[in-house]
Backbone as CSV, one residue per row, in Angstrom:
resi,resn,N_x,N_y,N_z,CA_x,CA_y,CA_z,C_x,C_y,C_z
1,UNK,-14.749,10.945,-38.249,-15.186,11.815,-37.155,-14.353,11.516,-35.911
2,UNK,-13.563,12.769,-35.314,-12.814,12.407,-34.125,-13.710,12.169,-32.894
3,UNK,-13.400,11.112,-32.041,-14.330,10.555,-30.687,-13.312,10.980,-29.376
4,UNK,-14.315,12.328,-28.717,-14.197,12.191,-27.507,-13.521,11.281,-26.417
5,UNK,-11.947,12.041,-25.907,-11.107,10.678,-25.119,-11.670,11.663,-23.838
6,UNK,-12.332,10.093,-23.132,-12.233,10.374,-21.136,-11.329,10.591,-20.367
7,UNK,-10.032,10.194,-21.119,-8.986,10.356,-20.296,-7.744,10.856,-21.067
8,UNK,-7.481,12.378,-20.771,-6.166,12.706,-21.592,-4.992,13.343,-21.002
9,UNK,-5.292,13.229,-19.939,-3.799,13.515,-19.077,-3.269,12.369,-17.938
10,UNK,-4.492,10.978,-17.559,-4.260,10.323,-16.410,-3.766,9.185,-16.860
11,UNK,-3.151,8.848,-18.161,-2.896,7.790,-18.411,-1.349,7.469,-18.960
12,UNK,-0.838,6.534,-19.019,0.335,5.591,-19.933,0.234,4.728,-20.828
13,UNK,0.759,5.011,-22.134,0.820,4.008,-23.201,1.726,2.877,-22.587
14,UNK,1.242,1.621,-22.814,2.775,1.076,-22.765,2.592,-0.215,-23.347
15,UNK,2.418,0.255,-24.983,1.938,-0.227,-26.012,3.264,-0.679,-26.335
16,UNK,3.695,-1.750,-27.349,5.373,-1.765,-27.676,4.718,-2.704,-29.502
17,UNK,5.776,-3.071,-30.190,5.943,-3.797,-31.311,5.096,-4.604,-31.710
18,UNK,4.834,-5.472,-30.602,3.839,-6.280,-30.729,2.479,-6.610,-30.359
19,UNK,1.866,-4.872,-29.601,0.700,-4.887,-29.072,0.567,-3.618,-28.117
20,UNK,-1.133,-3.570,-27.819,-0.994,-2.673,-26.957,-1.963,-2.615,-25.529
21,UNK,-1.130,-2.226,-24.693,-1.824,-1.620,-23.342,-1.911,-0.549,-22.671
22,UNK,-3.131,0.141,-22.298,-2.501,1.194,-20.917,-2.965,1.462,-19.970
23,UNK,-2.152,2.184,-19.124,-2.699,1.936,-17.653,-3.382,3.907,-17.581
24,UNK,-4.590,3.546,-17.072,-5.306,4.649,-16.336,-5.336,5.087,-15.053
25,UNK,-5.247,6.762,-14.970,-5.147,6.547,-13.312,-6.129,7.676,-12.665
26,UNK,-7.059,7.015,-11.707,-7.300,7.865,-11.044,-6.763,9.849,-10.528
27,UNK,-7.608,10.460,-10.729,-7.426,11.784,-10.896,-7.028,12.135,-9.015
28,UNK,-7.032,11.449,-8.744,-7.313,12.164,-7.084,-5.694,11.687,-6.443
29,UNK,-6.321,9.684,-6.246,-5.322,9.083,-5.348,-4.453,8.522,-6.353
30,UNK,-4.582,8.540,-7.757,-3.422,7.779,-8.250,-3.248,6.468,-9.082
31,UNK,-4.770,5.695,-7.956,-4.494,3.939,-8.773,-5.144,4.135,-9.844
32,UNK,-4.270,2.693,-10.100,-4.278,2.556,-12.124,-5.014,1.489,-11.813
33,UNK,-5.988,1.751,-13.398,-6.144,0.389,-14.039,-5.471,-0.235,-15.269
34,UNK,-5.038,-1.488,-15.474,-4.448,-2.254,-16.976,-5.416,-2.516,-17.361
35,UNK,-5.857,-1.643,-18.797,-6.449,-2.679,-19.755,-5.820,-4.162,-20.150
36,UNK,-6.582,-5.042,-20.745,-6.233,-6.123,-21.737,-5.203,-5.675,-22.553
37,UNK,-4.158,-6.388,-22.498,-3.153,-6.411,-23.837,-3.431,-7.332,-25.020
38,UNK,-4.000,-6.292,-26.196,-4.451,-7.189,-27.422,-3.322,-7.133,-28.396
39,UNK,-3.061,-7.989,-29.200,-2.058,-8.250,-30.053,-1.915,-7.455,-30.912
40,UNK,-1.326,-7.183,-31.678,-1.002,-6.325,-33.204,-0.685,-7.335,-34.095
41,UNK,-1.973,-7.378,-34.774,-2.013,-8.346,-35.902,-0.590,-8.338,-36.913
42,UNK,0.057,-8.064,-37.353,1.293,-7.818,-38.429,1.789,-7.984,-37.320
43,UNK,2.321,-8.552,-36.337,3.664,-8.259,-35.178,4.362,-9.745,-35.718
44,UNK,3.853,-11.056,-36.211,4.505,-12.482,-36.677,5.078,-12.163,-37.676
45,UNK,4.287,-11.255,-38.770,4.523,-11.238,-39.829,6.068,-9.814,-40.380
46,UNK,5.907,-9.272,-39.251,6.980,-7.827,-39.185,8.418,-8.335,-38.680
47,UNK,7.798,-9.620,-37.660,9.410,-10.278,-37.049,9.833,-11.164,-38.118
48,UNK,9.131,-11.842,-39.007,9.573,-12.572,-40.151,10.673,-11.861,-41.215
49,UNK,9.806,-10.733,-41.960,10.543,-10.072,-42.573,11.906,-9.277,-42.124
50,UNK,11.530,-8.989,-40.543,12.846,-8.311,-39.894,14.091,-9.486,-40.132
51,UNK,13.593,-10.526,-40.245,14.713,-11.924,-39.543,15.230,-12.026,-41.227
52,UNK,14.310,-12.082,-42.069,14.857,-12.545,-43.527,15.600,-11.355,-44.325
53,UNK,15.221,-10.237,-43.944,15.984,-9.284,-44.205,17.314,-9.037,-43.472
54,UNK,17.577,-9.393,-42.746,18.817,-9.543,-41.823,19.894,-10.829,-42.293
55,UNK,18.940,-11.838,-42.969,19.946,-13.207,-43.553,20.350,-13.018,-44.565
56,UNK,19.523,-11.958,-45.931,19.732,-11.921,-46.936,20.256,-10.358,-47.327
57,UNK,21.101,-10.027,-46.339,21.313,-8.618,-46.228,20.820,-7.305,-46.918
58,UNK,21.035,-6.780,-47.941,20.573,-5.743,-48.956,19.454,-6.297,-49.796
59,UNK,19.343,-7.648,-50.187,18.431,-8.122,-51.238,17.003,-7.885,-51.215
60,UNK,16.467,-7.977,-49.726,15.516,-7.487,-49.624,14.845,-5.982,-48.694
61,UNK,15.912,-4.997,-48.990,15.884,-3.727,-48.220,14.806,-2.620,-48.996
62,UNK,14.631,-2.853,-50.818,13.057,-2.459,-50.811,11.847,-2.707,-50.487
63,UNK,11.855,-3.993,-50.395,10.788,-4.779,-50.161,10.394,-3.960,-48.376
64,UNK,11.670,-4.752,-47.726,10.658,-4.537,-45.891,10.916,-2.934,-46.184
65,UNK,11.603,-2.032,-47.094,10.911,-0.505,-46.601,9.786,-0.328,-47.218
66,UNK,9.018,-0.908,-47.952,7.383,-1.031,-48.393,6.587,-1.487,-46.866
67,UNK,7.495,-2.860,-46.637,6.371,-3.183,-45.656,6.596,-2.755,-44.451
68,UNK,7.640,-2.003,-44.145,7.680,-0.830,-42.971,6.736,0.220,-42.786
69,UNK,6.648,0.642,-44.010,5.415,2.006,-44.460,4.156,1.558,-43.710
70,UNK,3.301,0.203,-44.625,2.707,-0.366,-44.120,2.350,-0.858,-43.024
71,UNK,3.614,-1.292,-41.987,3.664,-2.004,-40.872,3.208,-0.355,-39.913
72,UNK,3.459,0.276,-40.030,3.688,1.903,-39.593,1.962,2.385,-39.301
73,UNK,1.802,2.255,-40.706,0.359,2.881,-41.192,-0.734,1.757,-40.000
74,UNK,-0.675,0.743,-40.661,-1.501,-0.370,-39.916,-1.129,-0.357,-38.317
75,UNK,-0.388,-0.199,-37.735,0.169,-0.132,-36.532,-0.303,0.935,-35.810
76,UNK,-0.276,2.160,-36.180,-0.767,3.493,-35.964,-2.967,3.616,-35.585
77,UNK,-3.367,2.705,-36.482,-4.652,2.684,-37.019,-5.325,1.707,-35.794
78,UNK,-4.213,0.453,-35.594,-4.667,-0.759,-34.948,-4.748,0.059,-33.382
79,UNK,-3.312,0.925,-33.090,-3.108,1.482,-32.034,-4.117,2.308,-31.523
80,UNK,-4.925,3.291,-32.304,-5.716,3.953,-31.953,-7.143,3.577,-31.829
81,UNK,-7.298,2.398,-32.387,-8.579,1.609,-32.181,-8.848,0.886,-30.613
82,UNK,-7.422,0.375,-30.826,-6.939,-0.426,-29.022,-7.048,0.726,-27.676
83,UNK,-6.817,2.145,-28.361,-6.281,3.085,-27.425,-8.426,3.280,-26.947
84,UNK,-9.113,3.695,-27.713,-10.445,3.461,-27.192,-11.354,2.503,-27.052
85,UNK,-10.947,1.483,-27.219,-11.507,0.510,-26.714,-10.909,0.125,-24.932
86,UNK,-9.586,0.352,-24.951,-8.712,0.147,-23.527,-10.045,1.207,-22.670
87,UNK,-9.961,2.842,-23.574,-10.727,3.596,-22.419,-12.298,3.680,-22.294
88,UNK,-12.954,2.850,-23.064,-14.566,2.529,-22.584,-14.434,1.228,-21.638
89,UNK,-12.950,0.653,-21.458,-12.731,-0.689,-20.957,-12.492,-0.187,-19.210
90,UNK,-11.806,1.116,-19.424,-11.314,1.716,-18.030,-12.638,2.193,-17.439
91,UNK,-13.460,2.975,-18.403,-14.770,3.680,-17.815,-15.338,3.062,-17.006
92,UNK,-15.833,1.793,-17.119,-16.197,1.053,-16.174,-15.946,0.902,-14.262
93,UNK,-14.318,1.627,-14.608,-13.929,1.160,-13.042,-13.805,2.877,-12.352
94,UNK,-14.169,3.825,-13.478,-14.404,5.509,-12.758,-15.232,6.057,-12.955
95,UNK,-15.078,6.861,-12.202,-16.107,7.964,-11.986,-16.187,9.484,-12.889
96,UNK,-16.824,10.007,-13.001,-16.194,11.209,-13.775,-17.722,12.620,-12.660
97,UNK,-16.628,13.004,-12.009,-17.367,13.896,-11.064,-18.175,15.209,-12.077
98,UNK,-18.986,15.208,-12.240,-19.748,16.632,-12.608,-19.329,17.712,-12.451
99,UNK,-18.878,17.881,-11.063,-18.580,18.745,-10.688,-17.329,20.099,-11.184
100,UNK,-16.094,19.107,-10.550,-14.686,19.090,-11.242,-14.730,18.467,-12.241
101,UNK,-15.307,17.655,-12.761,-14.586,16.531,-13.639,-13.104,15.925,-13.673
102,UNK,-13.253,16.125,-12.772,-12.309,14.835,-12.580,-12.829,13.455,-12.515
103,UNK,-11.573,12.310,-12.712,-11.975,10.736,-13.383,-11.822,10.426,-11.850
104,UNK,-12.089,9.844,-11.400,-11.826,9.211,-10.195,-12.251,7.552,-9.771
105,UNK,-11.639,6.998,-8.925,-11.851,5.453,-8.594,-13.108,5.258,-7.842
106,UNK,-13.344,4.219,-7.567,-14.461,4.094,-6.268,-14.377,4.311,-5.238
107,UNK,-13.106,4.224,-4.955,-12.530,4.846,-3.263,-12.685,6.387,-3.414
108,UNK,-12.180,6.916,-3.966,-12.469,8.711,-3.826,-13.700,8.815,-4.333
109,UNK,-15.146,8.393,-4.810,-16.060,8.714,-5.025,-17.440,8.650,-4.251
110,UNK,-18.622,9.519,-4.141,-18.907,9.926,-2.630,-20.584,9.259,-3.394
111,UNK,-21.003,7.923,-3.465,-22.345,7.075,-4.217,-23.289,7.899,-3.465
112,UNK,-23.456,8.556,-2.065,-24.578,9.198,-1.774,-25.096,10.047,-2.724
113,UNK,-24.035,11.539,-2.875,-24.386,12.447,-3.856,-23.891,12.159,-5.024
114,UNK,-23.149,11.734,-5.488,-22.584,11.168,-7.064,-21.453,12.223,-7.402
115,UNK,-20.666,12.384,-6.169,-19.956,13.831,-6.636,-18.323,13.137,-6.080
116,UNK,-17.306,13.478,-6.486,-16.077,12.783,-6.344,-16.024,13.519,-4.434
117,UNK,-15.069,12.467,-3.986,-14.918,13.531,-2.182,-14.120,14.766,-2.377
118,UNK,-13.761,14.844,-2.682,-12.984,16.218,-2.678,-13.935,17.289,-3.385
119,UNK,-15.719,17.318,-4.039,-16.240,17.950,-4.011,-17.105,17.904,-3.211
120,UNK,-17.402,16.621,-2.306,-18.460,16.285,-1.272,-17.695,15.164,-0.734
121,UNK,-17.221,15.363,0.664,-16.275,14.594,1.814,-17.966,13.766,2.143
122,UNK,-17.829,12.485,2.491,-17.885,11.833,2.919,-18.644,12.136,4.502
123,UNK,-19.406,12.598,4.722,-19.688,12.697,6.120,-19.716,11.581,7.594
124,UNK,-20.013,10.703,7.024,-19.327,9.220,8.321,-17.961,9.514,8.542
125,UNK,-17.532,9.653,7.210,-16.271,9.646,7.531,-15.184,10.901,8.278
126,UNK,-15.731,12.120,7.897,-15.243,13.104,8.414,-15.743,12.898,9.734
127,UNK,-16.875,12.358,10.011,-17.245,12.313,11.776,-16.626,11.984,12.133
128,UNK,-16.419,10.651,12.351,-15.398,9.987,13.290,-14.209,10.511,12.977
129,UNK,-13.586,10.748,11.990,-12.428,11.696,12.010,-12.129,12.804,12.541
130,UNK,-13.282,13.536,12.966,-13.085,14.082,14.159,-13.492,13.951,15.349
131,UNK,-14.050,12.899,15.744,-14.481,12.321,17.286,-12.752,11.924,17.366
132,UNK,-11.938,10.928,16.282,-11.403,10.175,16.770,-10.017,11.760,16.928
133,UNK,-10.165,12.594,16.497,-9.494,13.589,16.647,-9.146,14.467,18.289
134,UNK,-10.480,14.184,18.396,-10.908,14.568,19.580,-10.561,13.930,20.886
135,UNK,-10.969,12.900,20.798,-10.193,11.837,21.531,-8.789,11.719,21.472
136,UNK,-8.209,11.727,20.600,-6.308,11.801,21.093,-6.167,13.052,21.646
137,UNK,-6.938,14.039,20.901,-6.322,15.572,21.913,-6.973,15.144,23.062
138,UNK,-7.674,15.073,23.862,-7.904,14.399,24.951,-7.171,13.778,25.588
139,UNK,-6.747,12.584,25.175,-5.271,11.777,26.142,-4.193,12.432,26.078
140,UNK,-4.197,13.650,25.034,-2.587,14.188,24.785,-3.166,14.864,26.243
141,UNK,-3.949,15.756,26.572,-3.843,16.730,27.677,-3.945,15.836,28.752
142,UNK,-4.734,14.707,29.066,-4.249,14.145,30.211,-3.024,13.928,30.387
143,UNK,-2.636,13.352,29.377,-0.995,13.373,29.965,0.010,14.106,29.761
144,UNK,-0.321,14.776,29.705,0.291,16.526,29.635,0.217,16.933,31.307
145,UNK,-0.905,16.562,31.564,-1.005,17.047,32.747,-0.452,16.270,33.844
146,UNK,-0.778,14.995,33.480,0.029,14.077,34.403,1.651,14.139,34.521
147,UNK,2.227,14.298,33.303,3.560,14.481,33.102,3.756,15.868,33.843
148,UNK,3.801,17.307,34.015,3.683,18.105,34.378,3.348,17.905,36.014
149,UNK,2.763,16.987,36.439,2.375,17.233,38.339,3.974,15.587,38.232
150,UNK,4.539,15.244,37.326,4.698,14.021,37.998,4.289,12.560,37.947
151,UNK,3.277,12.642,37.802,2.426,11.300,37.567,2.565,10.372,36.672
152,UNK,2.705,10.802,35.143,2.788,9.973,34.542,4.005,8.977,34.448
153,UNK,4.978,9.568,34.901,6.485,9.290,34.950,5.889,7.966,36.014
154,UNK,5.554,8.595,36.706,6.192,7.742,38.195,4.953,6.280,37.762
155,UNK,3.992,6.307,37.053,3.350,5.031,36.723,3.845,4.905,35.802
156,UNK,4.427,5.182,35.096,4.438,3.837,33.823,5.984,3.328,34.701
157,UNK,6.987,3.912,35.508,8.077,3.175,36.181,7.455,1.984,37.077
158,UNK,6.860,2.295,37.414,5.927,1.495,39.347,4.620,-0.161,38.005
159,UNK,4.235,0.341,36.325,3.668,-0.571,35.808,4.718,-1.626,35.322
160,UNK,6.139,-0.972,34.768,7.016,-1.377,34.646,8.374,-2.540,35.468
161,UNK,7.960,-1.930,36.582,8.481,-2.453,37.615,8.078,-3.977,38.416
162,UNK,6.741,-3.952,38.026,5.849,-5.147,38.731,5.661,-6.079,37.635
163,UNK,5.724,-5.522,36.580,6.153,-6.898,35.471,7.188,-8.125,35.440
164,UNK,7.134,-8.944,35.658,7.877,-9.971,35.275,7.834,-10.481,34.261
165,UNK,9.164,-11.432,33.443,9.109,-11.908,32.213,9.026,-13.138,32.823
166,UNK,7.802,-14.447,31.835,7.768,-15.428,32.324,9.180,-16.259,31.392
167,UNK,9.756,-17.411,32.388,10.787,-17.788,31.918,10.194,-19.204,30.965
168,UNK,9.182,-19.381,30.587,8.751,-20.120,29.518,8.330,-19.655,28.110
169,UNK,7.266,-18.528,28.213,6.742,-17.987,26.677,7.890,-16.569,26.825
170,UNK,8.765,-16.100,27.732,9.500,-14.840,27.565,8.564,-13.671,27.605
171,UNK,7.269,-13.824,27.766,6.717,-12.534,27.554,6.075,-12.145,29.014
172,UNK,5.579,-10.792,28.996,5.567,-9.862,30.379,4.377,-10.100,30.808
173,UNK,4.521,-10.404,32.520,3.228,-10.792,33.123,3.194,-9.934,34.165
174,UNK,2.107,-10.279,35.171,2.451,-10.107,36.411,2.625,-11.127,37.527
175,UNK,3.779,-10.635,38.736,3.977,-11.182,39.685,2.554,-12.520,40.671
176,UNK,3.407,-13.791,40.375,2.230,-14.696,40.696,2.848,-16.260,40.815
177,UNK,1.477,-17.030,41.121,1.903,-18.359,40.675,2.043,-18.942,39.076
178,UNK,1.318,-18.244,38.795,1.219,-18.801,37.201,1.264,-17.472,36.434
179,UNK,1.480,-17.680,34.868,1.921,-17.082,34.127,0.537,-16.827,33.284
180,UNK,0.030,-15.342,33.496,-1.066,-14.909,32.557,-1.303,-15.124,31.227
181,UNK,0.034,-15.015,30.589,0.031,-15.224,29.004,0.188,-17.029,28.717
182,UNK,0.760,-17.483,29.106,0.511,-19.062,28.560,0.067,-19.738,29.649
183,UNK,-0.074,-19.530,31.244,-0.561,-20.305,32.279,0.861,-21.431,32.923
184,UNK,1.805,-21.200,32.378,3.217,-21.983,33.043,3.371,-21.229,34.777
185,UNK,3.813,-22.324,35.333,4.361,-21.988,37.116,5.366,-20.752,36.522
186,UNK,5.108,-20.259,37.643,7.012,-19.149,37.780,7.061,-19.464,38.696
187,UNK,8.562,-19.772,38.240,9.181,-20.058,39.686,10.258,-19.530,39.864
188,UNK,10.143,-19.198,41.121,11.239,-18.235,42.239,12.368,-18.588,41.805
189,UNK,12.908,-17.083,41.676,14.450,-17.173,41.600,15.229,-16.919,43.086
190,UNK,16.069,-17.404,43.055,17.430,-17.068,44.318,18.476,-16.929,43.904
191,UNK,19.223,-16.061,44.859,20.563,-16.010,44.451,21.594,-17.157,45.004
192,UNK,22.451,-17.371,43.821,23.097,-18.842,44.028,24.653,-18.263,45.017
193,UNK,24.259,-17.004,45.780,25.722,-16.931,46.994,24.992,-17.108,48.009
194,UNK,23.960,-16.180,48.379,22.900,-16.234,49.624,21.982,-16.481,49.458
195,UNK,21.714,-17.206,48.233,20.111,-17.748,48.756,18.729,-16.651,48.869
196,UNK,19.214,-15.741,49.153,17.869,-15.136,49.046,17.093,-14.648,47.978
197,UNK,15.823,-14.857,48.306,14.786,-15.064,46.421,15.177,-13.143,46.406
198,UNK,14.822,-13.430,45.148,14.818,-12.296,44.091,13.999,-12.219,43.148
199,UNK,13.677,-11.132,42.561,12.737,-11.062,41.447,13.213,-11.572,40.035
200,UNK,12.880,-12.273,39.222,13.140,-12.955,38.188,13.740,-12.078,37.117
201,UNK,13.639,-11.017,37.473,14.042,-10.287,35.919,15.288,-9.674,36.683
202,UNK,15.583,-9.479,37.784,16.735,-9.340,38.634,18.363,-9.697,37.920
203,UNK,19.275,-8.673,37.583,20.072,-9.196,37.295,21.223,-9.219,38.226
204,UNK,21.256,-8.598,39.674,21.977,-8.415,40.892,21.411,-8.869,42.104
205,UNK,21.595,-9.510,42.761,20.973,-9.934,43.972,20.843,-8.790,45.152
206,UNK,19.990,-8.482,45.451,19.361,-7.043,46.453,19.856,-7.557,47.525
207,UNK,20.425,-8.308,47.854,20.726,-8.938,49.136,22.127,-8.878,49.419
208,UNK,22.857,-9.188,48.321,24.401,-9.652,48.633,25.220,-9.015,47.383
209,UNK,24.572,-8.264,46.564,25.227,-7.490,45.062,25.702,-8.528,44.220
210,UNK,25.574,-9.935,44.639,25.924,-11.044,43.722,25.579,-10.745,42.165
211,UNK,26.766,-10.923,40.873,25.509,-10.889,39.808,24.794,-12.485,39.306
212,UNK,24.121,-12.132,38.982,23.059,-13.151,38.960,22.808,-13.992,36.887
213,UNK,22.938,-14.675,36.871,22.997,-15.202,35.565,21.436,-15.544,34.911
């Protein structure tokens, strides 16, 4: 009697000589699962005869095409036993939506109603997906608008401007005795023609066009 496969388009054999596995995949996003790779009983016994038939050239070329037949038949039988057992092994980790039927993972599947998301989204999730939607179009038009009168330009130059790099951790503070990000002194720079202080990130002296190292 032929048995019902759960999965006949989402999957890969990647069964070989000596055994078999395959990977299942989610109908929606994609991820796979690996079954267990179980052995193929005749796989010791198929490399034996391959090896002795190869030393003893022609002598034994009826023999392994008997046990080729065999190796074939049994291989075929073992394969398709492995092939549903792998997929009551996969069932475990999907879903199979009612709806669509589609197989799906736990991530695309919606445990409130029992229906995959793409037949029932997620409602937390679509919320905030659109609050948080909402909110960037929001800052986009503020600063749309700010950019447009002017504004935005001229602050992020004037936030830019009042930054200093501290000359211990290298990273951007503000103008002070001490350094916000690790708490080190800053200390005043001058220019080494005239003497007069300058701002630390200064690479010309405002005073005398000296360049400054």
């Amino acid at each position: 009697m032929s048995r019902l496969k759960a999965f006949v388009r989402n999957y890969d054999d990647k069964s070989d000589d000596d055994g078999f596995q395959f990977v299942f995949y989610c109908d929606r996003c994609g991820s796979g699962y690996i079954s267990q790779y179980k052995k193929y009983s005749l796989a010791k016994v198929h490399k034996a005869l391959s090896f002795a038939g190869r030393l003893l050239g022609g002598v034994l070329d009826t023999g392994a095409s008997a046990v080729e037949q065999v190796r074939d038949y049994r291989w075929h039988e073992e394969h398709d036993k492995a092939f549903f057992e792998a997929m009551e092994e996969a069932k475990a980790h999907f879903h199979q939506c009612p709806s669509c039927r589609k197989y799906v993972c736990g991530n695309c599947w919606n445990d409130e109603v029992g229906l995959c998301i793409d037949c029932a989204p997620r409602l937390t999730v679509e919320a905030a997906k659109i609050q948080t939607r909402a909110k960037v179009e929001a800052i986009e038009k503020v600063v749309e608008k700010k950019a447009e009168a002017g504004e935005y330009l001229g602050e992020a130059r004037l936030a830019t401007e009042t930054l200093i790099t501290c000359p211990n951790c290298g990273k951007l503070t503000r103008p002070g005795r001490f350094c916000e990000m690790c708490g080190s002194p800053l200390a005043k720079k001058t220019c080494p023609k005239c003497g007069a202080e300058v701002s630390p990130n200064a690479r010309f002296c405002s005073n005398c066009g000296a360049r400054l190292l």
